[in-house]
N, C-alpha and C positions, 0 to 999 in steps of 0.2 A: 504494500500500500504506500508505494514514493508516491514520487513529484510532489509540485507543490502547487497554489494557487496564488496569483499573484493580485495586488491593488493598488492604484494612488492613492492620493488622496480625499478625491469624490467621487469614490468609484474607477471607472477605467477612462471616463475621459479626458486625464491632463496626460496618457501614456497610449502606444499603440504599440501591440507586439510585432515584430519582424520573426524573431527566431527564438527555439526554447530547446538549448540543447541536456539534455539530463545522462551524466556518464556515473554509470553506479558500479558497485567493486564490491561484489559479496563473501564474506569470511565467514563459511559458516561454523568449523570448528572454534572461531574466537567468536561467535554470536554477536557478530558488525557488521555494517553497512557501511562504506564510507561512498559518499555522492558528487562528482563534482558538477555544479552548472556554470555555464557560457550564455547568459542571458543577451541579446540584440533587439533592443528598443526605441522608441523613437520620445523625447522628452518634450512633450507640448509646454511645459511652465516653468518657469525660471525657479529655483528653491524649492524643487518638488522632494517629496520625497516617494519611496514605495516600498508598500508591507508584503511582506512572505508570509503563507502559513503551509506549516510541513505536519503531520500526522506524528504522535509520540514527543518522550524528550529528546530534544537535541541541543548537539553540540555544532558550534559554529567557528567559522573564519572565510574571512574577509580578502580575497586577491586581491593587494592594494595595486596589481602591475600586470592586468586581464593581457597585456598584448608583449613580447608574442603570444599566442594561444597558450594558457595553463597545461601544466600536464595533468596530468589524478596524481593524486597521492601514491598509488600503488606502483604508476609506471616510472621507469627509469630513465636517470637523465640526458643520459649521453642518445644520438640519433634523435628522428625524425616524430614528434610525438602524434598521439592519434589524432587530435582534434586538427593539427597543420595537414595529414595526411588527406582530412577531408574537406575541409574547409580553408586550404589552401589559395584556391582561386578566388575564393571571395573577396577578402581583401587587400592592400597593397601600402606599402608604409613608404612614403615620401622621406628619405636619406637628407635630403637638402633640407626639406622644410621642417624634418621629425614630425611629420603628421603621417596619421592613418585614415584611409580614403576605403570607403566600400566602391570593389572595382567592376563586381558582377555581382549578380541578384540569382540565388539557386532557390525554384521554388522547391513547394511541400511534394513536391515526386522526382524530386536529384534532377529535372531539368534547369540549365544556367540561361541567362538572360544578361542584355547590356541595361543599363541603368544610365542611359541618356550623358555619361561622364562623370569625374572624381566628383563622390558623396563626400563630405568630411566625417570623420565618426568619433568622436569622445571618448576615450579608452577612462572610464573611472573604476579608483576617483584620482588617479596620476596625473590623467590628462584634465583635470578639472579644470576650473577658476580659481580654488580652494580646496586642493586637493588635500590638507591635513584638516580639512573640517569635515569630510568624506569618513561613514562609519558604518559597521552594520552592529546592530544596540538588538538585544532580545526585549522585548515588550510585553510580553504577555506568556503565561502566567508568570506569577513571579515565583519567586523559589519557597516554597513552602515544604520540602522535604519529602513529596509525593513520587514514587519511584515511576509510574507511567500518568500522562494525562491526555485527554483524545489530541491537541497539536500544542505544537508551539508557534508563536507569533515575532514577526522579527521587523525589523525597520531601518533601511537603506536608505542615506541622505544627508545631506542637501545634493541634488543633482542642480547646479546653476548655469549649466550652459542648453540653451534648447537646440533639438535635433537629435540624429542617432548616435545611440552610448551601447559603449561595450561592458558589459557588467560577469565579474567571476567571484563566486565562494562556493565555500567547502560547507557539507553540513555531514554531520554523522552518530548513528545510534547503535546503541548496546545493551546489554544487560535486561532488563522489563522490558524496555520499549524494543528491542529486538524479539523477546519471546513473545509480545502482546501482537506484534505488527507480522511475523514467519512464524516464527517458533517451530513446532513440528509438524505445520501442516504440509500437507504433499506438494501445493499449490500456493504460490503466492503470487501478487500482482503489483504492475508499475500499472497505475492509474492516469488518467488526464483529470484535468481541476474538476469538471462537474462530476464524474466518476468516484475522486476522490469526497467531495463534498458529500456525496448520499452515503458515503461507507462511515464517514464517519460521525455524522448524525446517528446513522442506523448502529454501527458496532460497538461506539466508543460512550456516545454523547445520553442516551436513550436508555444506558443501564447507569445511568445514575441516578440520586435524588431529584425530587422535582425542584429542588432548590439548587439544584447545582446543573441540570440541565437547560436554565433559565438562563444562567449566568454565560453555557458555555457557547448557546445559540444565538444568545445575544451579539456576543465577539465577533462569533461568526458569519452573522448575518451582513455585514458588509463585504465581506469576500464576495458575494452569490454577485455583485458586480466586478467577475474580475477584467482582467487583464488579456482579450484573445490574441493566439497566434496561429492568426491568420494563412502566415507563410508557411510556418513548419513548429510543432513538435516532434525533438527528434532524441531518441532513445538510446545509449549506449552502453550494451552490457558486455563488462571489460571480463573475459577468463582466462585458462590457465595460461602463462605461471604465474600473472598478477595477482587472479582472485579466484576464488570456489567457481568453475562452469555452473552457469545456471542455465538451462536450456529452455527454448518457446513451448508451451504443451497446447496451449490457445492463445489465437488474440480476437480482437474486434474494433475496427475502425481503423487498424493500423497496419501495416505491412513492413518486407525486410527490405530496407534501403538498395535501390541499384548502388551507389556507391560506396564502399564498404573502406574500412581502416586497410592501410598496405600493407600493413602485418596480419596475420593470423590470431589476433590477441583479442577481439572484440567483434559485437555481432551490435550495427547499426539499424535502428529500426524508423520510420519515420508516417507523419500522418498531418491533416491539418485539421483533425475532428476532435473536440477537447472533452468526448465523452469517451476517448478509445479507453482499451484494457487490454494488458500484456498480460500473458500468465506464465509463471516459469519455474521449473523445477528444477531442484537438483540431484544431482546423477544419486544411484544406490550409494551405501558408504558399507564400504569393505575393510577388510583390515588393509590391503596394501591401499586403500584411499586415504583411511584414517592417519596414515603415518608420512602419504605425498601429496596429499588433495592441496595442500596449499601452505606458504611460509609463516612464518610466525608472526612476518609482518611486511610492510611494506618497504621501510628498509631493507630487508635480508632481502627482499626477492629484486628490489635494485640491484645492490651489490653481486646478485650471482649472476643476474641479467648481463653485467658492465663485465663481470671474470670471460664470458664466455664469449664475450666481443673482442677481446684484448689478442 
């Protein structure tokens, strides 16, 4: 039950989505998720800000330096990383001027497009106005000691320059909120925002008190105006030697991207319908899984990544 849902501030018209890239890294013997997003938007108001909300607790960080394209936390640093492998032609970073220009337009089915000449794009919050005023602040709930709660709430901003911005963070869960969100079911899913919204009304919001389900639909009820992408939601699930394979067993609304990472390490999925649903499993666990299914962390599987290049 990933992805997220996104907002402005009055809803979704001071923002319009272009792109929503989601690259997830599943551990399941460490009972983690780490997720990175590549958000591309366009900024209609000057000092805007925008709220996230992701299902479960999480943990956050902020790419203060989205461009070049981030890696994941899992992948290693030396070579070509996934997100440049695919998203390579999109944009184009001006040497002379240190600016980054959207060069081509790839819609939601991996076909490219020109885009009438250099867009300029806002890499935040580096390429800001005020780039150390640039933050991402968790907002909601607050820390009460609760080991799962149905999401967390978060707040990116001041974005002051209007037009399209490149936006990257990390977000990642464990422990309750990994066993409340997979845990041992056979079947789990990456959601799109409306998809996500009824799951968690219905799974998370709806077995609690009626005083506390007041509180939590209330919060929520501003998301139901989010943020669409239009162009593309696009899905990438990173496996071995990075992370646990998790394989497709169903989806709906969504299909596997014609253009795929240059390596073998990741399976790209893409759609531009924000009700889709991924479902994915992962393989039997054996003794000889149990012991190679995946490194102890993302660290070590860099380093043996970089041993084996050398």
């Amino acid at each position: 039950m990933m992805c997220i849902v996104l907002r402005g501030k009055s809803g979704d018209k001071t923002w319009s989505g272009r792109r929503s890239v989601e690259m997830l890294a599943y551990q399941r013997h460490r009972k983690r998720v780490d997720i990175l997003f590549a958000l591309y938007l366009e900024n209609k108001r000057k000092n805007n800000v925008l709220r996230i909300l992701h299902p479960g607790n999480v943990n956050w960080e902020l790419v203060k330096r989205p461009w070049p394209l981030p890696r994941h936390p899992n992948e290693p640093r030396n070579g070509q990383s996934i997100l440049e492998s695919v998203y390579r032609d999109v944009f184009s970073f001006d040497k002379k001027e240190k600016s980054l220009y959207q060069a081509a337009g790839l819609t939601a089915w991996d076909s490219y497009f020109t885009n009438g000449g250099k867009e300029p794009v806002t890499v935040w919050p580096s390429g800001d106005t005020e780039p150390a005023k640039g933050k991402m602040t968790k907002v909601f709930p607050e820390e009460n000691g609760l080991k799962f709660v149905p999401f967390s709430e978060f707040e990116l901003g001041p974005f002051t320059k209007i037009g399209p911005v490149l936006i990257g963070f990390k977000l990642w869960f464990q422990g309750e909120s990994y066993d409340r969100l997979l845990g041992d079911a056979p079947v789990f899913t990456v959601d799109g925002p409306e998809s996500l919204m009824i799951r968690i009304k219905r799974e998370y919001i709806l077995q609690m008190t009626k005083e506390d389900q007041h509180k939590w639909i209330k919060r929520m009820t501003p998301f139901e105006q989010f943020i669409g992408f239009g162009d593309s939601y696009d899905v990438i699930v990173i496996k071995k030697p990075f992370a646990t394979t998790a394989t497709c067993v169903w989806k709906n609304g969504i299909v596997k991207a014609p253009i795929q990472p240059s390596k073998n390490v990741a399976e790209r999925y893409i759609t531009a319908y924000p009700r889709f649903v991924l479902a994915l499993k992962y393989a039997p666990v054996t003794k000889v899984a149990m012991v190679k299914d995946e490194p102890e962390g993302p660290g070590e599987v860099a380093a043996k990544h970089q041993s084996t290049m050398k």
